[in-house]
N, C-alpha and C positions, 0 to 999 in steps of 0.2 A: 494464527496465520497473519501477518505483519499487513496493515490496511493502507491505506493512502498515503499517509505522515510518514510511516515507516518505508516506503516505496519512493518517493519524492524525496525522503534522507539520504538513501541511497545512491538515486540519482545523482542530485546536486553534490554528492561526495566525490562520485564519479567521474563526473564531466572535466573537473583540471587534471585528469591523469590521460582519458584518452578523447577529448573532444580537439577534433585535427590532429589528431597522432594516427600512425599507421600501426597496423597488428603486425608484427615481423614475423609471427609464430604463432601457429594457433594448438595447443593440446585438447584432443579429445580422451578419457581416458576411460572411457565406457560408451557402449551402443546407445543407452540409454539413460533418461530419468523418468520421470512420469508417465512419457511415453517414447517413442524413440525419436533419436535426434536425427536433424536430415540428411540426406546422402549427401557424403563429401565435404561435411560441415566443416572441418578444420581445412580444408584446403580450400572452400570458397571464402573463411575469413580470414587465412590467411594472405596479403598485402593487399587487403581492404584500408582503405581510411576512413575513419570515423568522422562522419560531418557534424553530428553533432547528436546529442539525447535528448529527449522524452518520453513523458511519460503519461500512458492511458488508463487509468481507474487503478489496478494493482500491477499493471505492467512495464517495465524498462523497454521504451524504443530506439536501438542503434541504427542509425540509418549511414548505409555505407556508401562509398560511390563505385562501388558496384551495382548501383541503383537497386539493392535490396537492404532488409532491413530487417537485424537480430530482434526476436521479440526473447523477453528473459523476467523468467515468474519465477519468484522466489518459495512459493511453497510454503510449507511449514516449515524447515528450519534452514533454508538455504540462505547461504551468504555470499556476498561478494564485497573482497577486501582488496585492497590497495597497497601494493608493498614496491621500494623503491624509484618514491614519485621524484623527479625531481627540482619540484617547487618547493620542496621539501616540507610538505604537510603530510607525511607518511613515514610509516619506517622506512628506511634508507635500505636495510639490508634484508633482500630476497629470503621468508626464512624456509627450512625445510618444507617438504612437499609429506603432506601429510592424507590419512585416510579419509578420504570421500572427499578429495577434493579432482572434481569429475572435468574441471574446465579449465584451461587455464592459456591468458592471453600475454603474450610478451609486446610491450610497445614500443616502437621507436623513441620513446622520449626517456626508456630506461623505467617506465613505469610495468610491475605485472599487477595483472587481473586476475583473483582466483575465483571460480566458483565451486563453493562446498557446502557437500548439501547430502546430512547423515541419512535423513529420512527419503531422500529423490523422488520427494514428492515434488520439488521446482519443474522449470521447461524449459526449454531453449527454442528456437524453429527460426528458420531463415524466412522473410515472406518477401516478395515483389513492394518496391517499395510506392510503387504507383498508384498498388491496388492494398495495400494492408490492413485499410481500415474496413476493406470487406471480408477480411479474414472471420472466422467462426466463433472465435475468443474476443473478436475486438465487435463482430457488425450488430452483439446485441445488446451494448452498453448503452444507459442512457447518459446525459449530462452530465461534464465534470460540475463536481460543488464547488470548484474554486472561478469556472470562466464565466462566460457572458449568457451562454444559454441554462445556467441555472437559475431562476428566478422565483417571484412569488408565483406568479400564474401560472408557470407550469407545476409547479408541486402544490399547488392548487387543484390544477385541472386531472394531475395523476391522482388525485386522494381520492376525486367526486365518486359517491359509490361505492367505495370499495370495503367491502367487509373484513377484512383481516385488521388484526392490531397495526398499532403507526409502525409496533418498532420490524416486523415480518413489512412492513411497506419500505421504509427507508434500508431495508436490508436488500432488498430488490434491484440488482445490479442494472435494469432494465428504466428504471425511475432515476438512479442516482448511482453514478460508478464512481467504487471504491470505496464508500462505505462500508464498516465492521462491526461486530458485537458491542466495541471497547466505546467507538466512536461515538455510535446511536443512544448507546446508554447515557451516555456522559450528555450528550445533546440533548433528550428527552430531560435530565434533571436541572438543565439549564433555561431552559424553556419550561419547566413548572407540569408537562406534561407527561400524564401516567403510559406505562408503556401495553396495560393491558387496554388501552380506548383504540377502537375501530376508527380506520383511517378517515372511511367517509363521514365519522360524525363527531368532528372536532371542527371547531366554526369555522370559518375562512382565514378570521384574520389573526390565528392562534396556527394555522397552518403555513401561510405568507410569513410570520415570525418565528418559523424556523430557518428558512432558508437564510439569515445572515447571524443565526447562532451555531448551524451548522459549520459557516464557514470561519467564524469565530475559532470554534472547537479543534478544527482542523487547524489552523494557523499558530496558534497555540501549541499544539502538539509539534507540529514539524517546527517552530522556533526551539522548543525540548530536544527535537532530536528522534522525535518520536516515542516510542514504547517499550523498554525492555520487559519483558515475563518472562522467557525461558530462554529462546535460543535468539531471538532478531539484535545484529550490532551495525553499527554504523558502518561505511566504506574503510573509514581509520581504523577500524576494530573497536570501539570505546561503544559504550554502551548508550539507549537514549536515556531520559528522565522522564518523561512526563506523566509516567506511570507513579512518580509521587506526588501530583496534583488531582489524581481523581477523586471527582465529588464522588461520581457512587460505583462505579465497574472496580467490580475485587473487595467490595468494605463493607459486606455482608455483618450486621450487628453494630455496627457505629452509629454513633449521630450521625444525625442531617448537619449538613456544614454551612445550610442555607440560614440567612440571619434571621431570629425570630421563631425558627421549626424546633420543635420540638420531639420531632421523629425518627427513626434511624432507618435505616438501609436494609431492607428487605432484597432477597434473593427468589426468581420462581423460575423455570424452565417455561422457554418459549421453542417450538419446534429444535429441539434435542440442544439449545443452546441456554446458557445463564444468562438472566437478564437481571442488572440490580438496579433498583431504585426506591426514594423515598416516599412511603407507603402513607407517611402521612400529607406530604406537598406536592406531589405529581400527581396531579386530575385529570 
C-alpha cells in the first residue's frame, strides 16, 4: 500500500494539472470502491474548482469552492494519472479508457484525471470542507512527520510505557500518520535500532533521535519519487526509485550496508507483516 512518499508524489504531480482548474466533467463509472461513493458524486464535482491540494498521512485533500472537499485513498493498487496537461509535463494525448479505470476528471485546462484501481481497494468521499478533519479517517491521525507538531518530546511522551516493539509503535497511525512497513524498517536501520525492543524501553535520547531520521527517510524517499514494488506510479505514469536505495526492507540475506557491520539482513514477521533488519547492528 503506497505510504506518505508515495501519496505526497502523487500529489505534487497533481497539483499543475488541476490546482485552479475547474472539473468540466466528472465520470463515475461504478457505485463503488472500497466502499460506496457518495450520492451525486459526479454531479457535485462536476463545475467545482479546485482551490488547491493536500495532503493528510496517506490521504489526497481536493478542496473545492464548493466549500467541500474530495478526500482520495489510493489503496493498494490505485492510480491516479495525468494525461493531456498542458504545461506539457504529460502525455499530451488522452489515451483509451481502459478496465478499472472507475474515475475520471476532465479539466478545463485540457488536463484529464484518471483514477484506476484493479483491486477497488482505493476511496473517494466528498466531506464538508469546514469540518473534514473531523471526518473518521482523518480525526484519528496523529502528527504529520514532516510539520511542526512532530517532535522529540512528543515521540518521547508517546513511547513512555508502552510495551509493544518500536516498529508496532511508529506503525500506529494514532502517534505518527502515514507511516509504513517500508518506511519504519528503513528508519529503524538508520537509527541503529532493533525493531524487536519495546517502545517504552529505548532511552529518551535514542528515541528524540528518531524523529529527524524519520524525516530524513521520508524526504529521501519523495526526492526518489517514492517506491515502486508492484503496482504504485507517479501522476506522469513513470515509476518511483527509491526502492533501489533500501538499506534493509526487501534484502533479506544481504550485507549490512552499514560501514564496519558485518552482518546481513534478517527477515521476522511482526503482527502479519515483514519486518527486515540487521540482526547484527540494530539494538
Amino acid at each position: 500500500m503506497p505510504e506518505l512518499p508515495e501519496v505526497e508524489t502523487v500529489k505534487r504531480g497533481l497539483a499543475p494539472a488541476m490546482e485552479g482548474a475547474v472539473i468540466t466533467n466528472a465520470a463515475v463509472n461504478r457505485p463503488d470502491l472500497r466502499w460506496p461513493f457518495p450520492e451525486r458524486m459526479a454531479e457535485r464535482l462536476t463545475g467545482a474548482r479546485v482551490n488547491g491540494l493536500r495532503r493528510r498521512s496517506k490521504y489526497i485533500l481536493a478542496d473545492l469552492d464548493t466549500d467541500e472537499t474530495l478526500l482520495i485513498h489510493l489503496g493498494m493498487s490505485g492510480r491516479m494519472t495525468v494525461s493531456g496537461d498542458p504545461l506539457g509535463q504529460f502525455t499530451h494525448q488522452h489515451p483509451q479508457a481502459v478496465k478499472h479505470d472507475h474515475v475520471v476528471l476532465d479539466m478545463d485546462n485540457g488536463a484529464r484525471i484518471t483514477f484506476n484501481d484493479p483491486r477497488r481497494f482505493g476511496a473517494m468521499d466528498l466531506l464538508e470542507t469546514a469540518t473534514a478533519e473531523s471526518h473518521k479517517l482523518l480525526a484519528v491521525l496523529g502528527p504529520e512527520p514532516l510539520g511542526n507538531d512532530f517532535h522529540e518530546d512528543h515521540l518521547v511522551a508517546a513511547f513512555q510505557g508502552r510495551n509493544t516493539p518500536v516498529k508496532s509503535a511508529l506503525l500506529d497511525q494514532g502517534i505518527i500518520a502515514g507511516l509504513g512497513n517500508i518506511y519504519v524498517c528503513e528508519a529503524l536501520f538508520r537509527a541503529g535500532i532493533s525493531p524487536r525492543r519495546k517502545a517504552g524501553q529505548i532511552a529518551a535520547h535514542r528515541v528524540a533521535a528518531l524523529v529527524p531520521i524519520i524525516r530524513e527517510v521520508l524526504q529521501d524517499a519523495i526526492r526518489a519519487g517514492g517506491s515502486s514494488l508492484k503496482d504504485f506510479r507517479q501522476a506522469s505514469g513513470e515509476l518511483g526509485y527509491f526502492q533501489h536505495s533500501f538499506d534493509a526492507y526487501g534484502r533479506e540475506g544481504e550485507p549490512c550496508r552499514r560501514a564496519g557491520c558485518t552482518g546481513s539482513i534478517g527477515r521476522i514477521t511482526q503482527s502479519g507483516r515483514s519486518t527486515f533488519y540487521c540482526v547484527k547492528c540494530q539494538r
